[in-house]
PDB file of N, CA, C and O in Angstrom:
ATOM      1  N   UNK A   1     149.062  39.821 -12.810  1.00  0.00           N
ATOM      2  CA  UNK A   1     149.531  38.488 -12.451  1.00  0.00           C
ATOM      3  C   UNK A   1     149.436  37.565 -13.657  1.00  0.00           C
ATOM      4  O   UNK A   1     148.393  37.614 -14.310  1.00  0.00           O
ATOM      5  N   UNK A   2     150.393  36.735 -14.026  1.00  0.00           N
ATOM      6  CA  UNK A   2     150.136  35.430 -14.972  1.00  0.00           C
ATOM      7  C   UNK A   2     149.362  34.591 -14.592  1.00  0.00           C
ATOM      8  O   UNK A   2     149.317  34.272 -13.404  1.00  0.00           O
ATOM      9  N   UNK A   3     148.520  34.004 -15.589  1.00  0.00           N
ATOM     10  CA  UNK A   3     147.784  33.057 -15.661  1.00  0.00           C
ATOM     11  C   UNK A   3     148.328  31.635 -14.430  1.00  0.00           C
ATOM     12  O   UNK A   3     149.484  31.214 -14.390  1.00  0.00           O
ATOM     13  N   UNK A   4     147.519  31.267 -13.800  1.00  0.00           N
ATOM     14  CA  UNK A   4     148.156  30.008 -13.273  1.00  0.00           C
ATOM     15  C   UNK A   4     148.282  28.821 -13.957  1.00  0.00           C
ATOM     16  O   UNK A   4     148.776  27.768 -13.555  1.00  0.00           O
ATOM     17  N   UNK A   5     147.658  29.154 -15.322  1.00  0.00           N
ATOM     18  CA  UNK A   5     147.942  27.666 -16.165  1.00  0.00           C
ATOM     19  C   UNK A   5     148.847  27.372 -16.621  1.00  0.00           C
ATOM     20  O   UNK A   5     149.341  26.247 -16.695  1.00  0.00           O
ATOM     21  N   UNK A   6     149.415  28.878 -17.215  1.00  0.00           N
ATOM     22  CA  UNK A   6     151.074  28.900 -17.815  1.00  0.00           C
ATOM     23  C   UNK A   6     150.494  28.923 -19.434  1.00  0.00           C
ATOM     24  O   UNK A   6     149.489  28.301 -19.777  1.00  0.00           O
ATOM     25  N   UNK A   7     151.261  29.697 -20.287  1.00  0.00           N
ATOM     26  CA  UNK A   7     151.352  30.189 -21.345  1.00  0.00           C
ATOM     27  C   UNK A   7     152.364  28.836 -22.202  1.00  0.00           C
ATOM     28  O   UNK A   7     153.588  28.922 -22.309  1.00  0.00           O
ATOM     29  N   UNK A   8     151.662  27.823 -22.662  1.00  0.00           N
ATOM     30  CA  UNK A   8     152.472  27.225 -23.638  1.00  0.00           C
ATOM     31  C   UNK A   8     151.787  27.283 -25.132  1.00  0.00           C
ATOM     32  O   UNK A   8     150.687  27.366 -25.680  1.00  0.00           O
ATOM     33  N   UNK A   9     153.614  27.154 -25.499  1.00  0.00           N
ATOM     34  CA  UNK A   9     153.717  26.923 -27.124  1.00  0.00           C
ATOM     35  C   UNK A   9     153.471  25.607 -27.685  1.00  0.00           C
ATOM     36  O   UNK A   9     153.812  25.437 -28.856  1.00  0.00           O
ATOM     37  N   UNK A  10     152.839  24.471 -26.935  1.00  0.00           N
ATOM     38  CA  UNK A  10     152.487  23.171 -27.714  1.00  0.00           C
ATOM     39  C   UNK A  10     151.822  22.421 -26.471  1.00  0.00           C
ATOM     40  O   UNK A  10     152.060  22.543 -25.270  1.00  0.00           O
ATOM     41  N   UNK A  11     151.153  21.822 -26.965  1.00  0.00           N
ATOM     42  CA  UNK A  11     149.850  20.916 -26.001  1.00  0.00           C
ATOM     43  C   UNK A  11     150.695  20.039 -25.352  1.00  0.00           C
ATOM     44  O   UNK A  11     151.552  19.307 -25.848  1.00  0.00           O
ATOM     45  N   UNK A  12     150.311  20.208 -23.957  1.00  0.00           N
ATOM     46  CA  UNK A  12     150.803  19.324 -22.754  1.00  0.00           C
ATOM     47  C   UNK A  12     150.050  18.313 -22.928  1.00  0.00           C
ATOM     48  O   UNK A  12     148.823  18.379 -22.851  1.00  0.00           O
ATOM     49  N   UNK A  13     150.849  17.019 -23.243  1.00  0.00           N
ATOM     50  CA  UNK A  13     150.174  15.643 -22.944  1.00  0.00           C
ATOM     51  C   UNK A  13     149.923  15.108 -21.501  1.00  0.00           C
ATOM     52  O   UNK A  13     150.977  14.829 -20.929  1.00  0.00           O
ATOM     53  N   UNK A  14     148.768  14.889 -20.753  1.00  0.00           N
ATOM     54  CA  UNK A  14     149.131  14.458 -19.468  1.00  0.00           C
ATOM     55  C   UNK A  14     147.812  13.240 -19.405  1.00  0.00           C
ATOM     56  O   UNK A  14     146.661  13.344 -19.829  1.00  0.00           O
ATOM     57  N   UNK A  15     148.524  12.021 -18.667  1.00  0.00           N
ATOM     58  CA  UNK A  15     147.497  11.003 -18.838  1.00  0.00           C
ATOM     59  C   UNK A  15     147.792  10.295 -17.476  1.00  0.00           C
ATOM     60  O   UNK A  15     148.759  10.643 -16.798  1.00  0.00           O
ATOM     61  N   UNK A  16     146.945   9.298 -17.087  1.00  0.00           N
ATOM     62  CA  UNK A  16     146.754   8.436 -15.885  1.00  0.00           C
ATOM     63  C   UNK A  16     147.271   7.435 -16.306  1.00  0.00           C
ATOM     64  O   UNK A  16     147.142   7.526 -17.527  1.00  0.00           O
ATOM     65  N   UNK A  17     147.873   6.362 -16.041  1.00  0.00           N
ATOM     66  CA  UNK A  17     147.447   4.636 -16.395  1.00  0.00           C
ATOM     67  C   UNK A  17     147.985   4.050 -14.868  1.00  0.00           C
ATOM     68  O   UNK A  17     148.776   4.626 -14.122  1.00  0.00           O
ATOM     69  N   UNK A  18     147.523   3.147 -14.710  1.00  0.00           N
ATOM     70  CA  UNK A  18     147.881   2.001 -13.612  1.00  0.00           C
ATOM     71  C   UNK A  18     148.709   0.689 -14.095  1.00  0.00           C
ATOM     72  O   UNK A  18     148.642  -0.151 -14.993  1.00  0.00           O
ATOM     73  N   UNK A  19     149.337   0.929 -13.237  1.00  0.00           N
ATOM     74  CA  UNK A  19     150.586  -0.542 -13.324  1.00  0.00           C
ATOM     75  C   UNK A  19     149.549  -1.665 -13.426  1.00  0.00           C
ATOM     76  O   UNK A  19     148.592  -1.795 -12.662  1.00  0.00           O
ATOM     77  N   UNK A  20     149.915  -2.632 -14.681  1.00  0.00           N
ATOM     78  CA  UNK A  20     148.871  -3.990 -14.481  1.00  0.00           C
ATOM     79  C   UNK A  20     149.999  -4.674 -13.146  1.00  0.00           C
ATOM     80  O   UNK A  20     149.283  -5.274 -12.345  1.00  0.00           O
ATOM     81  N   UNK A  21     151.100  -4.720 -12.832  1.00  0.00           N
ATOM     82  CA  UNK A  21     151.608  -5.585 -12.098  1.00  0.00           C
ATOM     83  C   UNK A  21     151.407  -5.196 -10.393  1.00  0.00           C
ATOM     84  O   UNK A  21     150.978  -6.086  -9.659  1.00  0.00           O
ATOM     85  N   UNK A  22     151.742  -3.821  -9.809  1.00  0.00           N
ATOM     86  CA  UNK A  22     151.097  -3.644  -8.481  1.00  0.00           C
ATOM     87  C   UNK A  22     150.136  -2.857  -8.635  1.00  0.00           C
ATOM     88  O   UNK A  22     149.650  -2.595  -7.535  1.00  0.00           O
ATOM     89  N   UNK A  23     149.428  -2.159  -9.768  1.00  0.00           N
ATOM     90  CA  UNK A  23     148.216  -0.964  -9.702  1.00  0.00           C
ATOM     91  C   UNK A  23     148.925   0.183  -9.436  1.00  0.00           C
ATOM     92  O   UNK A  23     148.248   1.071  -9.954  1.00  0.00           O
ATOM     93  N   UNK A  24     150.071   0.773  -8.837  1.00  0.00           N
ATOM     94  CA  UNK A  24     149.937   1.990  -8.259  1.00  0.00           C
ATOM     95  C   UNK A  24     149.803   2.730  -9.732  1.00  0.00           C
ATOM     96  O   UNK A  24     150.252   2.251 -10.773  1.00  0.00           O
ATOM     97  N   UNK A  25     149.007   4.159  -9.607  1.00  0.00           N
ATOM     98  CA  UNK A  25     148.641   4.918 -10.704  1.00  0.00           C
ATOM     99  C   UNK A  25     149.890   5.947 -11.082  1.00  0.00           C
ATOM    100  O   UNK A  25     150.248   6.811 -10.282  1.00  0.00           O
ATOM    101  N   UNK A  26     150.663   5.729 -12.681  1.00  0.00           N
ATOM    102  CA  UNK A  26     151.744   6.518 -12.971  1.00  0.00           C
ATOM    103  C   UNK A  26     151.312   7.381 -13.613  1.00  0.00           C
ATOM    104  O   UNK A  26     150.595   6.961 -14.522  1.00  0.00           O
ATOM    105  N   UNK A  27     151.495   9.282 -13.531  1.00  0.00           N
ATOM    106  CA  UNK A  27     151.588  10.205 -14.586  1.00  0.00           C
ATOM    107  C   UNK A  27     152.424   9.999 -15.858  1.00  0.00           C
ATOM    108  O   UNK A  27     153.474   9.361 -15.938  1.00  0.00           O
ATOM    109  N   UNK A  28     151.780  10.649 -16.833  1.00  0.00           N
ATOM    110  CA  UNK A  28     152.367  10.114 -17.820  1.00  0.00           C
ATOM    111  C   UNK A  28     152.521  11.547 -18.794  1.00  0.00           C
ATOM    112  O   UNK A  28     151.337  11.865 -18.905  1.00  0.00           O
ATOM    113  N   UNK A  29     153.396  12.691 -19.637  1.00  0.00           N
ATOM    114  CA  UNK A  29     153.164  13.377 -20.381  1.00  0.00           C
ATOM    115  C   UNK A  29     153.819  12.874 -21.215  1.00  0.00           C
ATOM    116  O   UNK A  29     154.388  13.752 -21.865  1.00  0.00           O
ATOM    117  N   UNK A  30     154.033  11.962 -21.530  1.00  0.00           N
ATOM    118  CA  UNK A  30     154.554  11.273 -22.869  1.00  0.00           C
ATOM    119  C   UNK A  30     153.319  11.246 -23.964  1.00  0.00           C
ATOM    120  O   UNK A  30     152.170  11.079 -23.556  1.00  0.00           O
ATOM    121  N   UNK A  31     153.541  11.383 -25.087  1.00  0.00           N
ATOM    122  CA  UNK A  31     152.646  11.369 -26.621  1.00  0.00           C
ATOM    123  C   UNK A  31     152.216  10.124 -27.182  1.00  0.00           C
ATOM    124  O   UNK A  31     152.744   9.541 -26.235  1.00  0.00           O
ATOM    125  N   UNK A  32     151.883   9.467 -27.654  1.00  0.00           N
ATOM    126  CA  UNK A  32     151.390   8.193 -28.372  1.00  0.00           C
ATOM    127  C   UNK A  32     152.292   8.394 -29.805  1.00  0.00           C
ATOM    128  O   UNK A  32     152.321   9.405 -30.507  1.00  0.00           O
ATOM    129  N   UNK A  33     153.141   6.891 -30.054  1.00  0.00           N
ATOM    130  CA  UNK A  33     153.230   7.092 -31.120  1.00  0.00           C
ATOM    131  C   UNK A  33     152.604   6.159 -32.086  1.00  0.00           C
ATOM    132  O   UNK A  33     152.053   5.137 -31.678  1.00  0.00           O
ATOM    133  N   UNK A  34     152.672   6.518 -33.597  1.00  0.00           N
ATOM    134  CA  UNK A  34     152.099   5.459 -34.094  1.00  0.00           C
ATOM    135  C   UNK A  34     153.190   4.218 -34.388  1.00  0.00           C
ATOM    136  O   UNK A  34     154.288   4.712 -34.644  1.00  0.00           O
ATOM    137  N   UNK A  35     153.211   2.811 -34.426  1.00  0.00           N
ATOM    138  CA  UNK A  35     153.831   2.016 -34.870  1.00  0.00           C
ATOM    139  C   UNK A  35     152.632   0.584 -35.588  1.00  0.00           C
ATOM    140  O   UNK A  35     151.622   0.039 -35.141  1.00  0.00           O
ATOM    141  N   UNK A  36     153.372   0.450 -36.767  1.00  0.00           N
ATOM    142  CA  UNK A  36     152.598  -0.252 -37.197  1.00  0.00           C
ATOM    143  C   UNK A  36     151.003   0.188 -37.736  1.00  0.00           C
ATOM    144  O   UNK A  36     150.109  -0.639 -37.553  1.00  0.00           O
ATOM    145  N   UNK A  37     150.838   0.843 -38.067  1.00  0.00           N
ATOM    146  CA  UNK A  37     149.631   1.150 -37.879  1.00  0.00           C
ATOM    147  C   UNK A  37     148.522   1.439 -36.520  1.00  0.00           C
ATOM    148  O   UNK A  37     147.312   1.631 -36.404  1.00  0.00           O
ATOM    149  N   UNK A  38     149.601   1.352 -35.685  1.00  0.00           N
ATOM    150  CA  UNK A  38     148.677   1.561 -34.233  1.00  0.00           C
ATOM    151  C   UNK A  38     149.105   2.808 -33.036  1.00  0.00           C
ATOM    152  O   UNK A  38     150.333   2.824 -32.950  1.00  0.00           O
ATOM    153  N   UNK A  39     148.828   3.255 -32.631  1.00  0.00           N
ATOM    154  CA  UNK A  39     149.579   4.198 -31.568  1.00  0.00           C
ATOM    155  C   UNK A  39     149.423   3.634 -29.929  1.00  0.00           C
ATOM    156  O   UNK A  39     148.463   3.304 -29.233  1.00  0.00           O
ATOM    157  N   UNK A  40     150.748   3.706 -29.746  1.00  0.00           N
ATOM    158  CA  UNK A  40     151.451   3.189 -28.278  1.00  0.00           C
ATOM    159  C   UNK A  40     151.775   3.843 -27.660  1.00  0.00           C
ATOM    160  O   UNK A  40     151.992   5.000 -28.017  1.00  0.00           O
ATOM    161  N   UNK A  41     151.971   3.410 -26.400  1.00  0.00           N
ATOM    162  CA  UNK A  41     153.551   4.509 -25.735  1.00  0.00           C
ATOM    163  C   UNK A  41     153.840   2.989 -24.957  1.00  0.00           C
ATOM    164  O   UNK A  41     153.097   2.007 -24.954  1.00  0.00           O
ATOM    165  N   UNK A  42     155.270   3.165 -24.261  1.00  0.00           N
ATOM    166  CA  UNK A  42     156.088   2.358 -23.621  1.00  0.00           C
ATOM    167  C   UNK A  42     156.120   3.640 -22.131  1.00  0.00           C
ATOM    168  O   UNK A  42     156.508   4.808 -22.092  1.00  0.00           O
ATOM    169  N   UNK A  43     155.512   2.716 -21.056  1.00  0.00           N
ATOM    170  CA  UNK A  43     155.362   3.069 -19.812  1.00  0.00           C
ATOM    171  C   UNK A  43     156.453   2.526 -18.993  1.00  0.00           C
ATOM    172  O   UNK A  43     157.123   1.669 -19.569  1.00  0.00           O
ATOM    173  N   UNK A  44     156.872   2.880 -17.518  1.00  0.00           N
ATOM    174  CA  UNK A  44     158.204   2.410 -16.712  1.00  0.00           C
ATOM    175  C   UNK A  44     157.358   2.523 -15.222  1.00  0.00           C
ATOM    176  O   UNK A  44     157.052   3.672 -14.902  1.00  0.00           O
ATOM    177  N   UNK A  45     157.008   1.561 -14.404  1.00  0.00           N
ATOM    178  CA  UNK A  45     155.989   1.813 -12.962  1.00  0.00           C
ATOM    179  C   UNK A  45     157.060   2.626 -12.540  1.00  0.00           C
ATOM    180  O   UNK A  45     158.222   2.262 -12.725  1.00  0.00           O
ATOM    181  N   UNK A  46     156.667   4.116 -11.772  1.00  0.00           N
ATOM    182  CA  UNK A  46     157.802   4.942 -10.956  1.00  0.00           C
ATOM    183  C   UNK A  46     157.762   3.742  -9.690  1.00  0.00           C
ATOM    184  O   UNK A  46     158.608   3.793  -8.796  1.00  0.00           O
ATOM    185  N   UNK A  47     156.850   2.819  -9.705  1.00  0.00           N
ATOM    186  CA  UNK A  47     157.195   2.384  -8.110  1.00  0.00           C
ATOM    187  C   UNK A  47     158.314   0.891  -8.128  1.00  0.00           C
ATOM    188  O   UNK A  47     159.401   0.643  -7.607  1.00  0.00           O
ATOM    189  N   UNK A  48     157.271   0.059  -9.109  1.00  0.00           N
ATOM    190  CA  UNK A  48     158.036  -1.242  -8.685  1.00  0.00           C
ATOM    191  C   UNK A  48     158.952  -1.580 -10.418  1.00  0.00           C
ATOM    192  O   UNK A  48     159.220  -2.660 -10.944  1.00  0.00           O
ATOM    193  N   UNK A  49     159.221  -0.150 -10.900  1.00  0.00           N
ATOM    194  CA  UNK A  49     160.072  -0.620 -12.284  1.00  0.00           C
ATOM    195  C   UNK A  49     159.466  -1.421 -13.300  1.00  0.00           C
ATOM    196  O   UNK A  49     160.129  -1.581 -14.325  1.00  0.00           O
ATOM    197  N   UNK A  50     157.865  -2.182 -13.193  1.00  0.00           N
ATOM    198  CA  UNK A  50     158.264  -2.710 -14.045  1.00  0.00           C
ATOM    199  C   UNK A  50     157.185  -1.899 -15.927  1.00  0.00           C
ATOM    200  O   UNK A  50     156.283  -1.063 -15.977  1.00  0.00           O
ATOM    201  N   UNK A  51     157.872  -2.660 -17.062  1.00  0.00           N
ATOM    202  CA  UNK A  51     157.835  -1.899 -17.686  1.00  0.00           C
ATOM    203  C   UNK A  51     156.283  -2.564 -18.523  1.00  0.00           C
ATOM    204  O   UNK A  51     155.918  -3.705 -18.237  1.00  0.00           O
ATOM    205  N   UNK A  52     155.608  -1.850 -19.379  1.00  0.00           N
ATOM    206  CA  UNK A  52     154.616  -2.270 -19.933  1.00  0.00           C
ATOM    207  C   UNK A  52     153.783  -0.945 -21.124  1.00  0.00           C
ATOM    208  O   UNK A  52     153.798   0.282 -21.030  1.00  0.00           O
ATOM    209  N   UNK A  53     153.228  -1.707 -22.012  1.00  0.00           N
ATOM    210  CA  UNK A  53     152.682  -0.627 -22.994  1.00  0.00           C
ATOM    211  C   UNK A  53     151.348  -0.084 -23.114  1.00  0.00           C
ATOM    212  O   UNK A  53     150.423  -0.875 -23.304  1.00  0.00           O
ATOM    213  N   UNK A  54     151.199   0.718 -23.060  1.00  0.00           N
ATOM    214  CA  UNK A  54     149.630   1.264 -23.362  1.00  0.00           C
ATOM    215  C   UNK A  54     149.001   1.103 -24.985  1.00  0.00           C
ATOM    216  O   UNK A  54     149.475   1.863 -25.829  1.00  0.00           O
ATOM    217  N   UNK A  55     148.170   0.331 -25.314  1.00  0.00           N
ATOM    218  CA  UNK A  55     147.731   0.699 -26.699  1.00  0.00           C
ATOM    219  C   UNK A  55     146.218   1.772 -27.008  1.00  0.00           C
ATOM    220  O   UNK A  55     145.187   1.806 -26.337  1.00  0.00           O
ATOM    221  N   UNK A  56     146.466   2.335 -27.893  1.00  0.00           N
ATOM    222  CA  UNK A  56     145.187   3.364 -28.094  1.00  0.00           C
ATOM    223  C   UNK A  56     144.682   3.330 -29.486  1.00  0.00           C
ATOM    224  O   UNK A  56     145.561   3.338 -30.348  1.00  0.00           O
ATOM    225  N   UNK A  57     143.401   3.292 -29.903  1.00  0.00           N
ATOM    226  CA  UNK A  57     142.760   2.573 -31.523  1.00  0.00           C
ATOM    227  C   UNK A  57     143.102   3.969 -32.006  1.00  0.00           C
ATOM    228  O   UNK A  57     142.766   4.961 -31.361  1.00  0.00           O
ATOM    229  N   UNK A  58     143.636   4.024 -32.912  1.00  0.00           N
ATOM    230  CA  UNK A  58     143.620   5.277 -34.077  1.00  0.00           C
ATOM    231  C   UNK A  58     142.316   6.183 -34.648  1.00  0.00           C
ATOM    232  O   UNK A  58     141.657   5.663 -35.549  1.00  0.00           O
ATOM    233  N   UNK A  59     142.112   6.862 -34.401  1.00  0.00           N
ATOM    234  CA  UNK A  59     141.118   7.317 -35.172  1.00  0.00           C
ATOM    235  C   UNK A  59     140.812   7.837 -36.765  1.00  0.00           C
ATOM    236  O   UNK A  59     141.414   8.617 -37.503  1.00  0.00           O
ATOM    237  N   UNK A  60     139.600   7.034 -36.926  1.00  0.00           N
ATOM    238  CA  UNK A  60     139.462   6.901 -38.229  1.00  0.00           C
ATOM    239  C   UNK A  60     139.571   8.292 -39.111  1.00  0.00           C
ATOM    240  O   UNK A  60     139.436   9.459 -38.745  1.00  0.00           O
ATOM    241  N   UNK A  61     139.822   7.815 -40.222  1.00  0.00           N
ATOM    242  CA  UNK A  61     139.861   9.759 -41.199  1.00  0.00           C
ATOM    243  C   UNK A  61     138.580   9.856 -41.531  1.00  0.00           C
ATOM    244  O   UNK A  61     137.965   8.795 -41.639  1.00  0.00           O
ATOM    245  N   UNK A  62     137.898  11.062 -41.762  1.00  0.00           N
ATOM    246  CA  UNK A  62     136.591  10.796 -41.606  1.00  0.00           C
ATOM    247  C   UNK A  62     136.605  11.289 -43.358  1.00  0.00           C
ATOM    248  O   UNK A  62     135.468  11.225 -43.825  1.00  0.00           O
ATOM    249  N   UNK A  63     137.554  11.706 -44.265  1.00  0.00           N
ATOM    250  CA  UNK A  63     136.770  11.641 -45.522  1.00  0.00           C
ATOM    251  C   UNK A  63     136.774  13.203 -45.752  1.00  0.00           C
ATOM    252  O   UNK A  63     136.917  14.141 -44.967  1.00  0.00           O
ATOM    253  N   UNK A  64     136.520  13.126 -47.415  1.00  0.00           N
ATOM    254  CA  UNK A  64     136.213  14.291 -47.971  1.00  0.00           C
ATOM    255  C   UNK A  64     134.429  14.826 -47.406  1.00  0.00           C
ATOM    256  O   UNK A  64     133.441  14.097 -47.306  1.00  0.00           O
ATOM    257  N   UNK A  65     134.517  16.050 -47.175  1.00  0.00           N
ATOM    258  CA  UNK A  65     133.432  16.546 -46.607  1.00  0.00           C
ATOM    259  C   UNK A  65     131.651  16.990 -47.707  1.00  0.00           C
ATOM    260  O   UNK A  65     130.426  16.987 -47.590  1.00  0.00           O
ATOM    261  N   UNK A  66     132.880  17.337 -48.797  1.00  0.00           N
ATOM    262  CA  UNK A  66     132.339  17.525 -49.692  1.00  0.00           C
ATOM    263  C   UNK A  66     132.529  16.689 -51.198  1.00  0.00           C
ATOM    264  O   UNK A  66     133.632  16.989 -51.656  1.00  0.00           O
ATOM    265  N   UNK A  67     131.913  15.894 -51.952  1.00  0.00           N
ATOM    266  CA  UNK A  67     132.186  14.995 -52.549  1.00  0.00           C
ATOM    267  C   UNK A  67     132.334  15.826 -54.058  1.00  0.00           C
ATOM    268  O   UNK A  67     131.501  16.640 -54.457  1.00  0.00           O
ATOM    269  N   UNK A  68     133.324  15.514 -54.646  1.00  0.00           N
ATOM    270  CA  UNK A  68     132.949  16.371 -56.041  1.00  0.00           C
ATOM    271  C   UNK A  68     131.972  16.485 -56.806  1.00  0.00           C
ATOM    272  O   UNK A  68     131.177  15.727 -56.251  1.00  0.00           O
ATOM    273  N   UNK A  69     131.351  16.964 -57.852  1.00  0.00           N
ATOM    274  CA  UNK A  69     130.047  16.995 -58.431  1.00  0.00           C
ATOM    275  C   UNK A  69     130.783  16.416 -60.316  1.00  0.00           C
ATOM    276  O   UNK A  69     130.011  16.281 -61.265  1.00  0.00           O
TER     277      UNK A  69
END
């Protein structure tokens, strides 16, 4: 039998957020992109249409691990 998770070739994005305007909670497999220096996505409520953005802080680069001598 196959796996019930399913065999993929690239990471499924899947996220929660809630409508700020009625709350109901929308799925989301959309990706973050960066703009500006920041990463977003542009959300659509499946219920009452209306539209709004998620922002998420970037994570920092953490640097050479090893410093030259």
């Amino acid at each position: 039998m196959d796996d019930a998770k399913g065999d993929h070739t690239f990471k499924i994005h899947q996220a929660y957020h809630r409508c700020p305007d009625c709350g109901w909670v929308n799925e989301s497999r959309k990706g973050f992109k960066e703009i500006w220096g920041k990463l977003e996505k542009e959300e659509v409520c499946q219920k009452c249409k209306h539209e709004f953005i998620i922002y998420k802080e970037k994570s920092k680069a953490l640097g050479p691990l090893m410093p030259g001598s």
